[in-house]
C-alpha atoms as an extended CHARMM CRD file, in Angstrom:
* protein
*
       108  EXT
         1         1  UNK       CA            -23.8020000000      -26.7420000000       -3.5250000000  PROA      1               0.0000000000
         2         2  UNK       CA            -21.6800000000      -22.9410000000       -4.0400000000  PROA      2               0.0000000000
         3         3  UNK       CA            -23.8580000000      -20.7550000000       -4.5720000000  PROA      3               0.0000000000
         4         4  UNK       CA            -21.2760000000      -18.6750000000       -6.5620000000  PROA      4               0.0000000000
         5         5  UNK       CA            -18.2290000000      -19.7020000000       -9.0360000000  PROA      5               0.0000000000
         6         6  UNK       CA            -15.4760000000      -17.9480000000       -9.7470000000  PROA      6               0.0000000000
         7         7  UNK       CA            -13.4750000000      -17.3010000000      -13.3460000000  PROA      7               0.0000000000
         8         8  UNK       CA            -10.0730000000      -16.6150000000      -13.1190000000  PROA      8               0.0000000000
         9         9  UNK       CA             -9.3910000000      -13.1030000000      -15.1190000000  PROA      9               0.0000000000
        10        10  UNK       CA             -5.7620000000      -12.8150000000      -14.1650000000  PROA      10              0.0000000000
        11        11  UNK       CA             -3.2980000000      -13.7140000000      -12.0700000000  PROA      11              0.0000000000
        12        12  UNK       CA              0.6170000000      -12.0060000000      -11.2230000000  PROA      12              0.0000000000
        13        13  UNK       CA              2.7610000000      -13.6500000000       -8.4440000000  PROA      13              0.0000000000
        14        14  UNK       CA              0.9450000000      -11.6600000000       -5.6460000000  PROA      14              0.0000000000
        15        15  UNK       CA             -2.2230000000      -11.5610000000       -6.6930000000  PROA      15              0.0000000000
        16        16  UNK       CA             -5.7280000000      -12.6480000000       -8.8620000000  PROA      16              0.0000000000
        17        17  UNK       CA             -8.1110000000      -11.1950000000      -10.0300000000  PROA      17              0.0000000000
        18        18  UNK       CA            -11.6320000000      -13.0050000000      -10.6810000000  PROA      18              0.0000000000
        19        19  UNK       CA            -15.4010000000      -12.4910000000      -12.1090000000  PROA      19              0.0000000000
        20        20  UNK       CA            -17.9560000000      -13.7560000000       -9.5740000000  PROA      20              0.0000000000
        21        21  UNK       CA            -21.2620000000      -15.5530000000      -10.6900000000  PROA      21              0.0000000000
        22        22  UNK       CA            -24.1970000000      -16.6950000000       -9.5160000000  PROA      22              0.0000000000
        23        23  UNK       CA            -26.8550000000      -18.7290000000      -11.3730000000  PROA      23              0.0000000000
        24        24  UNK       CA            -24.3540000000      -18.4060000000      -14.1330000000  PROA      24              0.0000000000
        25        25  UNK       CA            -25.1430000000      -14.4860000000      -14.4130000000  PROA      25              0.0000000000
        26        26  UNK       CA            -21.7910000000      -12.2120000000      -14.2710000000  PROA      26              0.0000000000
        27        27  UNK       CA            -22.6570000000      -10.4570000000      -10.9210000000  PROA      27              0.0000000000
        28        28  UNK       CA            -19.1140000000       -9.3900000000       -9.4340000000  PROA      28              0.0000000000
        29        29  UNK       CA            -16.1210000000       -9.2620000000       -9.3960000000  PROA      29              0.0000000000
        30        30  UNK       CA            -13.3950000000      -10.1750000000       -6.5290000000  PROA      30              0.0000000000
        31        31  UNK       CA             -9.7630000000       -8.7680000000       -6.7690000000  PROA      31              0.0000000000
        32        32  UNK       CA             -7.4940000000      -10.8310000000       -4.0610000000  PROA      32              0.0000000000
        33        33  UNK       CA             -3.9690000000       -9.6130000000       -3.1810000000  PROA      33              0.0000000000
        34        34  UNK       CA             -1.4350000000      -11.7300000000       -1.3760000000  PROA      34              0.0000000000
        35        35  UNK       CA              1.1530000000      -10.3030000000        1.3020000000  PROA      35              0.0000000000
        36        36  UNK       CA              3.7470000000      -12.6810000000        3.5210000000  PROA      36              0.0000000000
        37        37  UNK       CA              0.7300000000      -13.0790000000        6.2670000000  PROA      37              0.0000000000
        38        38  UNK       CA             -2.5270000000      -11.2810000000        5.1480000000  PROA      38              0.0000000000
        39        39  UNK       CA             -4.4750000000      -11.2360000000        2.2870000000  PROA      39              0.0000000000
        40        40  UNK       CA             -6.5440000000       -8.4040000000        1.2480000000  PROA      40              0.0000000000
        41        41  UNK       CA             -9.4280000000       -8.2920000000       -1.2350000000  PROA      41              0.0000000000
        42        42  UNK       CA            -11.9150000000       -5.6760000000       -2.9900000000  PROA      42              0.0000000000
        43        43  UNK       CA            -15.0600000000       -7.1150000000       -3.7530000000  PROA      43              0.0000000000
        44        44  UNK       CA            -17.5430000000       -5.2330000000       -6.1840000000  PROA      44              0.0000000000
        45        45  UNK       CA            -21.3490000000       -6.6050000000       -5.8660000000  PROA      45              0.0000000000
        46        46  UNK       CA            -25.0330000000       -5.4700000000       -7.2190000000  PROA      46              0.0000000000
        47        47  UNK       CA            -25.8110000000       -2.7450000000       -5.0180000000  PROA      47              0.0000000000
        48        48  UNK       CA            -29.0670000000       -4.9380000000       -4.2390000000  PROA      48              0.0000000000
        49        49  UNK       CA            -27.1940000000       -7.1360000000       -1.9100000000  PROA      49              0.0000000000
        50        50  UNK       CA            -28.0790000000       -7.9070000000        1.6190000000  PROA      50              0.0000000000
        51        51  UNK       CA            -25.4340000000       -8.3020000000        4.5360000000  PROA      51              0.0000000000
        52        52  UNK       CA            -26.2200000000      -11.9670000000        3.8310000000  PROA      52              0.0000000000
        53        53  UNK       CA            -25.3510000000      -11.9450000000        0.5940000000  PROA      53              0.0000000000
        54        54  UNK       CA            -21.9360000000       -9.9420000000        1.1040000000  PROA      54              0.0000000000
        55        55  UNK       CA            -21.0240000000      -12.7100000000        3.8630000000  PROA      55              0.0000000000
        56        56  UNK       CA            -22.1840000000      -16.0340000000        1.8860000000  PROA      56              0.0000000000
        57        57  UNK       CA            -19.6480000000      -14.6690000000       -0.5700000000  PROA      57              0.0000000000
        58        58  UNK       CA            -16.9500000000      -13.6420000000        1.2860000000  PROA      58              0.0000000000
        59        59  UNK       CA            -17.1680000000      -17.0450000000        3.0040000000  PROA      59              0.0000000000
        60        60  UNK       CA            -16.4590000000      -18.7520000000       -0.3090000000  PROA      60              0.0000000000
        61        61  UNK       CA            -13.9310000000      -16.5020000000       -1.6790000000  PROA      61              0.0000000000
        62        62  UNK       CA            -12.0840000000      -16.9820000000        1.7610000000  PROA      62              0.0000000000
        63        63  UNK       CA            -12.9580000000      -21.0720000000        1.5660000000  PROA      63              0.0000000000
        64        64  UNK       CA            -12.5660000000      -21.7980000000       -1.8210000000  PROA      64              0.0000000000
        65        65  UNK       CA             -9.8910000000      -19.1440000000       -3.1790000000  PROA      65              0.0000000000
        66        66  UNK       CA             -8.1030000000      -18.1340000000       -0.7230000000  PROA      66              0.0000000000
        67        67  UNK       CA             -7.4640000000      -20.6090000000        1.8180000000  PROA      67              0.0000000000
        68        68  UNK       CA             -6.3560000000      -22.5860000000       -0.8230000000  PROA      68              0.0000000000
        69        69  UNK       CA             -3.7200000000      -20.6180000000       -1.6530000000  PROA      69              0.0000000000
        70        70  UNK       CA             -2.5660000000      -19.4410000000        1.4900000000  PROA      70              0.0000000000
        71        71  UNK       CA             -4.0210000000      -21.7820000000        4.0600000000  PROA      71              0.0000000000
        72        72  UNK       CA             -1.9980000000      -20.1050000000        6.6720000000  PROA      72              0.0000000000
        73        73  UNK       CA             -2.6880000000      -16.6660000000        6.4700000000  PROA      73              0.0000000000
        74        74  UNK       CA             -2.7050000000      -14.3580000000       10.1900000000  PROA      74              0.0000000000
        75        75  UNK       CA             -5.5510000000      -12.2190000000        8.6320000000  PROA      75              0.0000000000
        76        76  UNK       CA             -8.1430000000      -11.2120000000        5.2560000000  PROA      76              0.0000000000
        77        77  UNK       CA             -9.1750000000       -8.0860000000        4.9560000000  PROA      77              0.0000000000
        78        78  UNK       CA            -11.9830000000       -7.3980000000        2.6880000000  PROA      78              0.0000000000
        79        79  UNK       CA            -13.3230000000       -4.2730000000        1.6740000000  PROA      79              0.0000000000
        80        80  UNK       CA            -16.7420000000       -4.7740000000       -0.6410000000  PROA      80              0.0000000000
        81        81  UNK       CA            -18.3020000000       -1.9910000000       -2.9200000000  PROA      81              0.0000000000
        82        82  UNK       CA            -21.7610000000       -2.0420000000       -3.8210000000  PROA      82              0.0000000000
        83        83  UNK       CA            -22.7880000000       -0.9790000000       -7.5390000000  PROA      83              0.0000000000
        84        84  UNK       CA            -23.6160000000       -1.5340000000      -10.6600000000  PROA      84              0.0000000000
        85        85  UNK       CA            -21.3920000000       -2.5990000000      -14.2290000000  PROA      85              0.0000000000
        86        86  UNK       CA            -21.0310000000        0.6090000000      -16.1350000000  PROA      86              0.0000000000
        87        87  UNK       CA            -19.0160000000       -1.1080000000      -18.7590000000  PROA      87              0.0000000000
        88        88  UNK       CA            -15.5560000000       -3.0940000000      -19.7910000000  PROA      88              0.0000000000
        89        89  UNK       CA            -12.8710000000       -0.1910000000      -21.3750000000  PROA      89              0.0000000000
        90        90  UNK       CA             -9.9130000000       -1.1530000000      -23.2480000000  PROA      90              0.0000000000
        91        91  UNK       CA             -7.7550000000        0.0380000000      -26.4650000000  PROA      91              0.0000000000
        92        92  UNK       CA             -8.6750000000       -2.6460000000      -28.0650000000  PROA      92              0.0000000000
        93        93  UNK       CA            -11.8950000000       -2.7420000000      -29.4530000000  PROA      93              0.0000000000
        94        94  UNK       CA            -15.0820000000       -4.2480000000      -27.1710000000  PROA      94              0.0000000000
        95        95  UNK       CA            -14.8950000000       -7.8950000000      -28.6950000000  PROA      95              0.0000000000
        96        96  UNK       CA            -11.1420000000       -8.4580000000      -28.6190000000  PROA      96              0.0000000000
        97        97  UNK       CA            -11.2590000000       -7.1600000000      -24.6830000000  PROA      97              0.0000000000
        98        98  UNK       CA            -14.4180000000       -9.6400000000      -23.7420000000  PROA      98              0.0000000000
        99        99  UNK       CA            -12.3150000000      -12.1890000000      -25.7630000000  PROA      99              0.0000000000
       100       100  UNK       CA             -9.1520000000      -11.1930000000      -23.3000000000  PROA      100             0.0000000000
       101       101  UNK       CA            -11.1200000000      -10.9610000000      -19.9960000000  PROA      101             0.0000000000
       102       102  UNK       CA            -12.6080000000      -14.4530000000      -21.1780000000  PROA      102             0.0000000000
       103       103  UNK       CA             -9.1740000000      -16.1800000000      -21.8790000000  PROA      103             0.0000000000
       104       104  UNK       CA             -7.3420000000      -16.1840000000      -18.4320000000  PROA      104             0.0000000000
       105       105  UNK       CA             -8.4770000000      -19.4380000000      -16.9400000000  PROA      105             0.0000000000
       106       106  UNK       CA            -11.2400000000      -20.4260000000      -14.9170000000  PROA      106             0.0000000000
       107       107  UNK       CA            -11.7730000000      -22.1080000000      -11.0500000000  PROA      107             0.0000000000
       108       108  UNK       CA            -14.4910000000      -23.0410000000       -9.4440000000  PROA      108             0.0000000000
C-alpha cells in the first residue's frame, strides 16, 4: 500500500503541479517539470522529515507520476525543501482559491 497520494493541482503541457498526502493529511507539495530527456522536480515537505521519508517519497513520485508519463526519461533531478505551510495567497478571496486549488483533478 502508497504510503502517500497525490492530487493533481495543475497541469500545462510541460509540467504538473501536485499536493502530496499522507494519512489523508495535506503534508506537501511536489512541482514536476518535463524537458525532451530529464525531468526535474521541487518537492516541499514538513521540516520533520527523515532522509527516509524524503526517499520513500521521491520513490513514488518517480514510480507513480513520473515514470508514467515519461517512462523513458535519461535523468530526474529533484531538489526537496524542508518547511512548514505559511499559507495559500491569491486575489481572490481564501474560499474561492481553496475551491480553485481543489478543482484541478486528482491521481493517485
Amino acid at each position: 500500500m502508497s504510503r502517500f497520494h497525490f492530487q493533481r493541482e495543475s497541469r500545462t503541457p510541460h509540467s504538473e503541479v501536485y499536493l502530496v498526502f499522507a494519512d489523508d493529511n495535506p503534508i506537501g507539495k511536489a512541482d514536476l517539470h518535463f524537458g525532451d530527456d530529464i525531468v526535474n522536480a521541487t518537492l516541499c515537505v514538513p521540516d520533520d522529515f527523515t532522509e527516509d521519508d524524503i526517499q520513500s517519497l521521491i520513490g513514488e513520485v518517480d514510480e507513480r507520476l513520473v515514470m508514467s508519463a515519461m517512462p523513458f526519461r535519461d535523468d530526474f533531478v529533484v531538489t526537496v525543501w524542508l518547511g512548514r505551510r505559511a499559507g495559500v495567497y491569491s486575489e481572490e478571496t481564501p474560499e474561492e482559491a481553496m475551491e480553485t486549488a481543489e478543482g484541478n483533478g486528482q491521481r493517485d
